[in-house]
ZAMARGU-4260 file (C-alpha; in steps of 0.2 Angstrom, whole numbers, plus 5000, padded with zeros to 4 digits):
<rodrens>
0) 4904/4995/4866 | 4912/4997/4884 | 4928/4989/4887 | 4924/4985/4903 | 4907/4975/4901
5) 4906/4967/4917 | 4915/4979/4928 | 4902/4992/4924 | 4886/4982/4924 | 4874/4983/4939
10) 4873/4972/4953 | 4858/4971/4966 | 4862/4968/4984 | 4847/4966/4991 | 4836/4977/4986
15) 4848/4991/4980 | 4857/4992/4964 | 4873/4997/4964 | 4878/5005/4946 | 4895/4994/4945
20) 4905/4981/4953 | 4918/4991/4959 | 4919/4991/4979 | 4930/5002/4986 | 4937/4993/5002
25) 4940/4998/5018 | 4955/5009/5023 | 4958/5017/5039 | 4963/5034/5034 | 4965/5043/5050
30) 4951/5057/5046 | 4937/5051/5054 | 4950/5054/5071 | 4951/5072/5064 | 4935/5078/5069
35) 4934/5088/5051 | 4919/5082/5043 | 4918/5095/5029 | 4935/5086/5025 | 4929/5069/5028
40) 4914/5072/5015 | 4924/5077/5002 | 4935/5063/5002 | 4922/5052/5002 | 4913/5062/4989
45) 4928/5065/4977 | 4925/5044/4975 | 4908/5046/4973 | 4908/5057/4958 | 4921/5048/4951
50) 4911/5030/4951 | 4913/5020/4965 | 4899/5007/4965 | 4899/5004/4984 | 4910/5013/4997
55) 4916/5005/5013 | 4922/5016/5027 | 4937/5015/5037 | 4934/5004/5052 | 4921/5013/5065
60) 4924/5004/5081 | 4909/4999/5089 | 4914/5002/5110 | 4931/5010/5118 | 4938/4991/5120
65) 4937/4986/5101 | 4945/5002/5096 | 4960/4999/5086 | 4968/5012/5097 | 4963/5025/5110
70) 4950/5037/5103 | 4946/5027/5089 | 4931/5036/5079 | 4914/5026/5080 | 4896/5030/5080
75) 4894/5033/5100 | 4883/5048/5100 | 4870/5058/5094 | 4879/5070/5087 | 4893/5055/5078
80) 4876/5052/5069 | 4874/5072/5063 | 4892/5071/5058 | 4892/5055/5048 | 4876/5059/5039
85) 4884/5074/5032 | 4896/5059/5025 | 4883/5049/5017 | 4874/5065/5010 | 4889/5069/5000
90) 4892/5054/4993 | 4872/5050/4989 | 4873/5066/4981 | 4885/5060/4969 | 4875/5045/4965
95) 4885/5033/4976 | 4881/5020/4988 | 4893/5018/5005 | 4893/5007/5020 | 4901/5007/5038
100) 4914/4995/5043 | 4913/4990/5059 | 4929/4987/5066 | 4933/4978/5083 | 4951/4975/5085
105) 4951/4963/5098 | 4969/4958/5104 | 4975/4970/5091 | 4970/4987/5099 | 4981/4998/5107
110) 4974/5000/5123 | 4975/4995/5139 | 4957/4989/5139 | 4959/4977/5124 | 4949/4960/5124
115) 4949/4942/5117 | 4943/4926/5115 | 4959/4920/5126 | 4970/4931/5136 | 4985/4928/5124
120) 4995/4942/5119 | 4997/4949/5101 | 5014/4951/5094 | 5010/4967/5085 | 5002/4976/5101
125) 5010/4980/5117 | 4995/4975/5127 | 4988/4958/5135 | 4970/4955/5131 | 4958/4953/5145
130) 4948/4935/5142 | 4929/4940/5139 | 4914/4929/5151 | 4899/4929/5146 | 4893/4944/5150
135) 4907/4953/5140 | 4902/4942/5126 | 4885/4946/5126 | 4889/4967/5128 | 4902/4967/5112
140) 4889/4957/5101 | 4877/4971/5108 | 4888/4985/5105 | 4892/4979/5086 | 4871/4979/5082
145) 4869/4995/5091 | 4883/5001/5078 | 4874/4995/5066 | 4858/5000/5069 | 4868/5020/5071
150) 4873/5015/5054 | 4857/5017/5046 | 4852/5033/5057 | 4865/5042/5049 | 4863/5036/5031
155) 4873/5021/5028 | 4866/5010/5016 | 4872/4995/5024 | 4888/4989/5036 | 4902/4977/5033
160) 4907/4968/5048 | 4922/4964/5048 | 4928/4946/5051 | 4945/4945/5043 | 4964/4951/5046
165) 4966/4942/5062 | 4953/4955/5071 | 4941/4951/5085 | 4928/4940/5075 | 4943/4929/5067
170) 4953/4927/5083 | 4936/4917/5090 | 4940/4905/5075 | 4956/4899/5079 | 4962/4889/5091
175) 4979/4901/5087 | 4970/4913/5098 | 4953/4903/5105 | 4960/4893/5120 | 4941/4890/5127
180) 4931/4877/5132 | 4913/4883/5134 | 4900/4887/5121 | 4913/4900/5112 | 4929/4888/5110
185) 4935/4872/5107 | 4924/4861/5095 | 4923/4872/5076 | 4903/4875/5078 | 4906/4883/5093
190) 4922/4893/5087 | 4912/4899/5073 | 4897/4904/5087 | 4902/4924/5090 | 4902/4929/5070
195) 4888/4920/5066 | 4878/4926/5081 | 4884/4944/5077 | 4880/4943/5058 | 4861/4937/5065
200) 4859/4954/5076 | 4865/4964/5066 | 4854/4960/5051 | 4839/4961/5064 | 4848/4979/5068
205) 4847/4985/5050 | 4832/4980/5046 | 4828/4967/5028 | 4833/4981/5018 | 4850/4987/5021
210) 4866/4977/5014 | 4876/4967/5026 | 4895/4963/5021 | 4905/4949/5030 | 4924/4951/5027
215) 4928/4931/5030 | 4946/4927/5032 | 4949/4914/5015 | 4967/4909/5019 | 4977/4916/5035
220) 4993/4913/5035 | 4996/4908/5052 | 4999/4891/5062 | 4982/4884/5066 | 4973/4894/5056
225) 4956/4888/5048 | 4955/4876/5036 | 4944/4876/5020 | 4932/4864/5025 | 4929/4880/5040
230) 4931/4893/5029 | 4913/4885/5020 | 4905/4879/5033 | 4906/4897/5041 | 4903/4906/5023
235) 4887/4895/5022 | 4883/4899/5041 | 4887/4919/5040 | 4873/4916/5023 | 4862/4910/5031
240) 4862/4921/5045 | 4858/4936/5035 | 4873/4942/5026 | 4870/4949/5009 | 4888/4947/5001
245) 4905/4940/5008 | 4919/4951/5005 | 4936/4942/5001 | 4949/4943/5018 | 4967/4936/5015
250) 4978/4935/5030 | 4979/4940/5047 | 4992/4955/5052 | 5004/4944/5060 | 5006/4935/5047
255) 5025/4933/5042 | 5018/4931/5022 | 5016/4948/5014 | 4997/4951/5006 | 4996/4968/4998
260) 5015/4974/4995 | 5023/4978/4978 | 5032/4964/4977 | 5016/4953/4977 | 5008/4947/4963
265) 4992/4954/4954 | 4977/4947/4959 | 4987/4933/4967 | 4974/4927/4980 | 4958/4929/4968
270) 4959/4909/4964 | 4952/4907/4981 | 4936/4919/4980 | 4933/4909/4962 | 4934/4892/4972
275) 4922/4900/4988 | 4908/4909/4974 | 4899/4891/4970 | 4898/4886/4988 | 4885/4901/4993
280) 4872/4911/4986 | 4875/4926/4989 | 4888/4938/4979 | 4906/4935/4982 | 4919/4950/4984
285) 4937/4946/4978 | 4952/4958/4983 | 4973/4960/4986 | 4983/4966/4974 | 4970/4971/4960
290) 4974/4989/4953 | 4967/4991/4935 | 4952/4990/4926 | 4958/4977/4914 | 4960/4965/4927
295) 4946/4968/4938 | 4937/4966/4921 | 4946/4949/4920 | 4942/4943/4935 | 4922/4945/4932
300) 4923/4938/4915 | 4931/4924/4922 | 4918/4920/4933 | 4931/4923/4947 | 4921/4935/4958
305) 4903/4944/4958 | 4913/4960/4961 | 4929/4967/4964 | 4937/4976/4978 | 4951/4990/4977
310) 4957/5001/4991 | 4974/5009/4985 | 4968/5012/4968 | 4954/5023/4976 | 4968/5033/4985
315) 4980/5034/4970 | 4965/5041/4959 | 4948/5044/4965 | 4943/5047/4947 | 4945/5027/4944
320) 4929/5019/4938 | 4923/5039/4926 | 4940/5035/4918 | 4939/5019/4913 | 4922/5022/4908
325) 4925/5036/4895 | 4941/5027/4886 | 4953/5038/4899 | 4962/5021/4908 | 4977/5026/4904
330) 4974/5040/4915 | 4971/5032/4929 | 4984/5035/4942 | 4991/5018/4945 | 4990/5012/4966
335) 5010/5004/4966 | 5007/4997/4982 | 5021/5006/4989 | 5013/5008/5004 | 5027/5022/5009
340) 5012/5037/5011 | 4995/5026/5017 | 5000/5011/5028 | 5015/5018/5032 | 5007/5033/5038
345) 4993/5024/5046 | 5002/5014/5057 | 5012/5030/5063 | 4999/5037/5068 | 4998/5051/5053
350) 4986/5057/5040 | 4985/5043/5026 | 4988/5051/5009 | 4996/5042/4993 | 5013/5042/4984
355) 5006/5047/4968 | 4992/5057/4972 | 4996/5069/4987 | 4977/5075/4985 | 4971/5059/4994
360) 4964/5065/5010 | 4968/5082/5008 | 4955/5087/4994 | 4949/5102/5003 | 4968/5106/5007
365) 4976/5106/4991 | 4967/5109/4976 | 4972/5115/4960 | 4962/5128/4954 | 4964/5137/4937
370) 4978/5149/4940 | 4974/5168/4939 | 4987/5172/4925 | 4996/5160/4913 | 5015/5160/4914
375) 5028/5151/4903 | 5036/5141/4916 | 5050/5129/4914 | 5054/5112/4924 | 5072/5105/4923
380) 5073/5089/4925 | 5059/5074/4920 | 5060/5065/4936 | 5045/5062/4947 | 5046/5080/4954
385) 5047/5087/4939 | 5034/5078/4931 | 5022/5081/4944 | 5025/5098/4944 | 5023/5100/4925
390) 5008/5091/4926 | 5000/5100/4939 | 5005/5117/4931 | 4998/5113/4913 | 4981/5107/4920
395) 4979/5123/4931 | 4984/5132/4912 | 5000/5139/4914 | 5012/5136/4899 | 5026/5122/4902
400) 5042/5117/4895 | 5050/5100/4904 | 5069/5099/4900 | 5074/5081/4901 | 5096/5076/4896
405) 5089/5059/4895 | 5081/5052/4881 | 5068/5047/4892 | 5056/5053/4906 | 5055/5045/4924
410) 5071/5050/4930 | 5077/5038/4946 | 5060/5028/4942 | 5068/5020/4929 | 5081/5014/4941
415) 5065/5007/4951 | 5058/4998/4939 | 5072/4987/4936 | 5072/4979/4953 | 5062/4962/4956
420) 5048/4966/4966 | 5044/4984/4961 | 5037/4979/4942 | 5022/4991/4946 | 5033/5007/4942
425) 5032/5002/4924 | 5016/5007/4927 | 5020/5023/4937 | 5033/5029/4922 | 5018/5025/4908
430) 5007/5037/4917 | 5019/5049/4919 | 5021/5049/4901 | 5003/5051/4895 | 5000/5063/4909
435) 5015/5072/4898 | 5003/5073/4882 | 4992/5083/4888 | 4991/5100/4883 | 5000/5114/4889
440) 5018/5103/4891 | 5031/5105/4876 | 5043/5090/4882 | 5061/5093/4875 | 5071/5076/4878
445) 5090/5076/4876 | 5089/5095/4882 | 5102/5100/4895 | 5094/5115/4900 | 5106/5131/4904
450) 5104/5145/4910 | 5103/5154/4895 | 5086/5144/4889 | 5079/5147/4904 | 5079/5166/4904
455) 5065/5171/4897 | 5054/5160/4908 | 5042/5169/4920 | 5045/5154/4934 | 5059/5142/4933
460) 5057/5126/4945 | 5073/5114/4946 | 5070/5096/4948 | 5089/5089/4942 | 5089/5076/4955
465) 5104/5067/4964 | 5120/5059/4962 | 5127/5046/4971 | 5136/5052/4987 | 5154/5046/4987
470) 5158/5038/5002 | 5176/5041/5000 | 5184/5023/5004 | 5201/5022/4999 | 5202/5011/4982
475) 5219/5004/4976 | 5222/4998/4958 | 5214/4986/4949 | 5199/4983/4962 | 5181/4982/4956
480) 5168/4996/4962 | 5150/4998/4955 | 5139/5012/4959 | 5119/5007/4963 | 5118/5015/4946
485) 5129/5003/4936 | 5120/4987/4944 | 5101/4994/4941 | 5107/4997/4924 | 5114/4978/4921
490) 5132/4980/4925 | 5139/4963/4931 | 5149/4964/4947 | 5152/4945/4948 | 5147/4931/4958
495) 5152/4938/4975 | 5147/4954/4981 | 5148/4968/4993 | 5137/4982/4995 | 5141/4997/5006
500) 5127/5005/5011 | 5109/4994/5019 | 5099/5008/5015 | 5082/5007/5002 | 5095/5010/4988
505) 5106/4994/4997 | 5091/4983/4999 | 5085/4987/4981 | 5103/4984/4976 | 5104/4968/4984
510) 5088/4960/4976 | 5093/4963/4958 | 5109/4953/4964 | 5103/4939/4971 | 5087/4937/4959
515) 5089/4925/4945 | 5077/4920/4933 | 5058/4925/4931 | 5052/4938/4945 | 5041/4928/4957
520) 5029/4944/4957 | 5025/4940/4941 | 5025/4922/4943 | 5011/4916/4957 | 5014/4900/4957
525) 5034/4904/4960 | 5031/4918/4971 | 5017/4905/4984 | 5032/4892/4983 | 5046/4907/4988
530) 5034/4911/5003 | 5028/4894/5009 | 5009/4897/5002 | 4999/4883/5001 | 4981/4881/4993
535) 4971/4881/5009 | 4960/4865/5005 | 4978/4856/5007 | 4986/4864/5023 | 4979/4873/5036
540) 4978/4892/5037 | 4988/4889/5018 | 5003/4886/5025 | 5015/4875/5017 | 5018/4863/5032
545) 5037/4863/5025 | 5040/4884/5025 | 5045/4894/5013 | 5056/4887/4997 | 5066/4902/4992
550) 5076/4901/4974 | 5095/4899/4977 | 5103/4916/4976 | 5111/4922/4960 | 5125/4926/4970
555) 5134/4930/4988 | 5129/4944/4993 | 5135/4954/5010 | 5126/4967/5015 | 5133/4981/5025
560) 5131/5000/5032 | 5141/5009/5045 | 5127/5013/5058 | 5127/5000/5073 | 5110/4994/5071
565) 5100/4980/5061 | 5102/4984/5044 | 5083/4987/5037 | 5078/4996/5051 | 5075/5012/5041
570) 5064/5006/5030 | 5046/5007/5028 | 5035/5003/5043 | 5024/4990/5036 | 5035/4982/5021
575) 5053/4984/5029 | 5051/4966/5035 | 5048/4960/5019 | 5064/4966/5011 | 5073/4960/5029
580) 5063/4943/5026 | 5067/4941/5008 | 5084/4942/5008 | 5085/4933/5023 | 5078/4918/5012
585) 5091/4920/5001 | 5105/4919/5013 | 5112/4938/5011 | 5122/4944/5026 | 5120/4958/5034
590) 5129/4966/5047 | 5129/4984/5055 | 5142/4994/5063 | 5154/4991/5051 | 5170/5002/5047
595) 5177/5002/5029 | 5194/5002/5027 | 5199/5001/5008 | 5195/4993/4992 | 5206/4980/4985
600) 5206/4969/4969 | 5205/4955/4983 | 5187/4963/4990 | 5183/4975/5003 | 5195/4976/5019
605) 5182/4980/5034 | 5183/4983/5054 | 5170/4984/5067 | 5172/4994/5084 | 5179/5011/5085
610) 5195/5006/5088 | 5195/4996/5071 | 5212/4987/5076 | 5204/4968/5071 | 5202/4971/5053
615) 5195/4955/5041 | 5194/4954/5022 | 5178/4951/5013 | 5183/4942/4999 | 5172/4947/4986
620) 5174/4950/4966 | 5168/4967/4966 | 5159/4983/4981 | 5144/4992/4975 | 5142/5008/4983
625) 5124/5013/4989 | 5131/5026/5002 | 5117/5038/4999 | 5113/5054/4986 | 5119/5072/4986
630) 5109/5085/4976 | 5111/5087/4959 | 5112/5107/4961 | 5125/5114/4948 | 5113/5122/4935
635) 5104/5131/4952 | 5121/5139/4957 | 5123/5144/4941 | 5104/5151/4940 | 5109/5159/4957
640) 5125/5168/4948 | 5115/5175/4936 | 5104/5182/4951 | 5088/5171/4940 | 5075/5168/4953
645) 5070/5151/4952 | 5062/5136/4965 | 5073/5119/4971 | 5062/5104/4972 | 5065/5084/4974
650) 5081/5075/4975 | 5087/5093/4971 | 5082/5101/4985 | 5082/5087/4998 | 5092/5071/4993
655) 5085/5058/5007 | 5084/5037/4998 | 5077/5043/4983 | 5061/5050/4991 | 5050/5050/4978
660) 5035/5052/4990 | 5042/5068/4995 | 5047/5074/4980 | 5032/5072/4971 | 5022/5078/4985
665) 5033/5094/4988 | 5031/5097/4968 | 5011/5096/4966 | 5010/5109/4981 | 5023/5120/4972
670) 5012/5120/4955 | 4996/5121/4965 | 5003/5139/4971 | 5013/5146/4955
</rodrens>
């Protein structure tokens, strides 16, 4: 018997069967905008054959306007058809099923020719929209079912339209961003007018047949947002208008409450599709946060949802769904929801690709075919680069040896996990691990390779990591000073503390400090209170009308680095502000442009300003330094004594914030090639 009864059982919507109830949710990956659509297939496909029950596409604008930036893909031509239709071949071919988001930004693009309900400006775009009339009503809700209706001409099985996230649909909804007073604002029934109307045309685009998704907005997060009572009447509206399923929507992207990061709980919205499912008829879709196929199995059996949504997973392992269904979950590739190499990437403007699997969105670039000649190669070092890279060598059928001093794999991932917030790499270190056990690895813990074992090795790749950089402040007797190491390890520094260095490492550092208690990420119920989340159906939008109620901090905690800048400003594009925000809650300062000047058994003696004459005392009980990494590269100067060719990879070769994106991306591509 399966262990994932409901997850894998069949599910009509409409008049197609989908073969499981997995849907793998919208991302924007940037390769529509690439114009390769050999590429674009194969990553589409790749999910496909590895059992997707329903795909949605990134979002496909439906006009220049709604574009979420300038030269936004969409179906505008005859020949946007051609190319998509080789999309929808490739994936039917694999058995699958895949429907077209259709995307209009609204206030949110990135163009100059941005529109809105109201002409109020969003604090995530540069540009003010330009209030519709009318007429500009009536041509977006005609370009949307023209979308549509392209949709089917090039294969689609069905769109989703989406109506969530704080996009244009949603920002009718509000009276945050819908400041009308004709037949489009004020009372709800009007406010509710455009979604409803668009859902209507767009069902008479598609035809009976095709499925229709509506992404609805359950909670978000903003002031004014909608309330329950709305959320319903809409749902019941958007049903009756011709929608086959609604598709769970949490928060809009202004919102100052984080919805898919690390360091929010599992499934920690899904409470809210359970409590929408009775109120409609049609299949309800529950998403954020779910990244396994134990809890999407859950969360069916539970009557929570009719299916489940995942969109990271689908990036971290496109094989999800064929490994859970042939006993391989332990395989899977877990989705951290770092965010460092998708969202990160997409709201830069670059490719999307994912942390722990460098292959998403570049299956035709990297591939890891089986190599021409078996070598006996050795990796030094059991870190993330090195465990890629002995992964990715053993699968292509070379022979590998992995050195480890430690008694354990994971390297600086086990320094991770042990921060509040980032429970998921427990996850990361497991799979490492059972990716280890395959065949063609001899692991040899508590093995400090030399470059005598590694002599008779045809290839040689170093992976030894970093250590901690010293910043060389000046430290009289008797004074406390911690490395980052010592405090992720459980060193005590005492009840005041200073931490030299704002970096990841600093941030990371000063979380642990101040954490005391159960981690709200795996404590819902904590973590809604820490943010100022409120069951909809008791405040509006599901905000608590009294903010946020943080835990006190552990301890006092300053925050410092030398460059002259907001401390955080470094770190990742779209969760940097949660760290900043976090820590804020728990009264942490921080400061920038500070000069150190010594360590005392009184605490640290600072200065700001160049001429760093008006010094102060920081009277704290003990400094920890997170001053940055140098490479770990003494058994390479000795393989480069001994004139042994061998390749530098990871914090080894690059020490740069414990990059274990890069590192782990530099170490498949090196095995891909050996």
């Amino acid at each position: 018997m399966s262990s994932y009864p409901n997850l894998l059982s069949p599910i009509t919507l409409g008049t197609i069967t989908l073969r499981n109830r997995s849907l793998m949710g919208s991302m924007h990956t940037g390769l529509e905008e690439t114009g390769d659509w050999g590429r674009i297939a194969a990553f589409y496909a790749a999910r496909a054959k590895g059992g997707a029950g329903l795909i949605v596409t990134g979002g496909m604008a439906p006009n220049r306007e709604g574009g979420v930036f300038p030269g936004a893909a969409g179906l505008f031509t005859d020949r946007d058809i051609a190319n998509h239709r080789r999309v929808t071949d490739a994936v039917h071919a694999e058995g699958g099923h895949i429907v077209m988001q259709i995307l209009h930004a609204g206030r949110y693009a990135y163009g100059k020719d941005c529109v809105a309900p109201s002409a109020i400006k969003s604090p995530i775009s540069p540009f003010p929209p330009r209030e519709l009339d009318e007429a500009g009503i009536e041509k977006q809700i005609a370009d949307i079912a023209t979308a549509a209706a392209r949709a089917i001409a090039a294969g689609y099985d069905g769109v989703e339209v989406m109506g969530s996230e704080g996009y244009f649909l949603n920002q009718f909804l509000v009276a945050h961003t819908n400041r009308r007073s004709d037949r489009w604002g004020g009372t709800y029934a009007n406010r509710m007018r455009l979604p409803v109307e668009v859902v209507r045309r767009v069902r008479i685009a598609l035809g009976p047949e095709a499925i229709l998704i509506y992404r609805i907005s359950l909670i978000d997060l903003i002031p004014d947002g909608s309330t329950w009572d709305e959320v319903v009447q809409l749902a019941k509206a958007i049903e009756g208008a011709g929608a086959t399923v609604l598709n769970t929507g949490i928060g809009w992207h202004e919102a100052r409450v984080p919805t898919i990061a690390t360091s929010v709980p599992r499934a920690a919205f899904a409470h809210l599709t359970a409590r929408l499912r009775p109120e409609v008829g049609i299949p309800v879709i529950t998403s954020n946060r779910i990244n396994t196929p134990d809890l999407a199995e859950r969360l069916l059996a539970e009557g929570m949802a009719d299916m489940v949504s995942m969109a990271r997973p689908w990036l971290a392992d496109a094989e999800f769904v064929a490994k859970a269904a042939s006993g391989r979950a332990a395989e899977i590739a877990p989705c951290i929801a770092c965010n460092q190499a998708c969202l990160d990437h997409t709201f830069s403007g670059r490719l999307t690709s994912c942390l722990v699997n460098p292959r998403a969105c570049h299956e035709t670039e990297l591939t890891y075919p089986p190599a021409p000649v078996a070598k006996r190669i050795a990796v030094v070092g059991a870190g993330p680069a090195g465990m890629m890279a002995a992964i990715v060598a053993a699968g292509r059928g070379h022979d590998v040896t992995l050195f480890e001093r430690s008694p354990e794999v994971g390297g600086q991932l086990n320094l991770a996990r042990r921060v509040p917030g980032k429970e998921e790499f427990h996850g990361l270190v497991a799979w490492f691990a059972t990716m280890l056990r395959q065949p063609g690895i001899t692991l040899r813990l508590g093995a400090q390779a030399t470059a005598d074992d590694l002599s008779g090795f045809d290839e040689v790749v170093v992976a030894t990591g970093v250590i901690p950089r010293d910043p060389g402040i000046p430290v009289e007797p008797g004074a406390r000073v911690f490395s980052y190491i010592d405090i992720l390890n459980g060193a005590d520094p005492g009840r005041r503390v200073a931490i030299i260095g704002a970096g990841g490492i600093g941030f990371d550092v000063a979380e642990t400090l101040v954490q005391e208690g159960p981690s709200p990420t795996l404590d819902p119920a904590l973590w809604r209170r820490e943010w100022g989340v409120a069951a909809p159906w008791d405040a509006r939008g599901g905000l608590d009308p009294d903010g946020p109620h943080p835990h006190p901090a552990a301890r006092e905690v300053h925050l410092l680095q030398r460059k002259a800048e907001k401390p955080g400003r470094q770190l990742g594009k779209t969760t940097g502000w949660i760290h900043r925000a976090s820590l804020a809650m728990k009264r942490v300062r921080m400061r920038g442009g500070v000069n150190y000047e010594r360590i005392t058994p009184e605490g640290l003696w600072i200065s700001q300003g160049a001429d760093r004459t008006r010094q102060e005392l920081l009277e704290v009980d003990a400094v920890v330094l997170c001053a940055g990494q140098e490479p770990e590269r003494g058994l390479s100067a000795e393989l480069h004594r001994r004139g042994l060719r061998h390749h530098l990879i990871g914090g080894a070769d690059v020490a740069a914030e414990l990059d274990a994106k890069r590192a782990i991306d530099q170490a498949a591509r090196l095995a891909a090639r050996l």
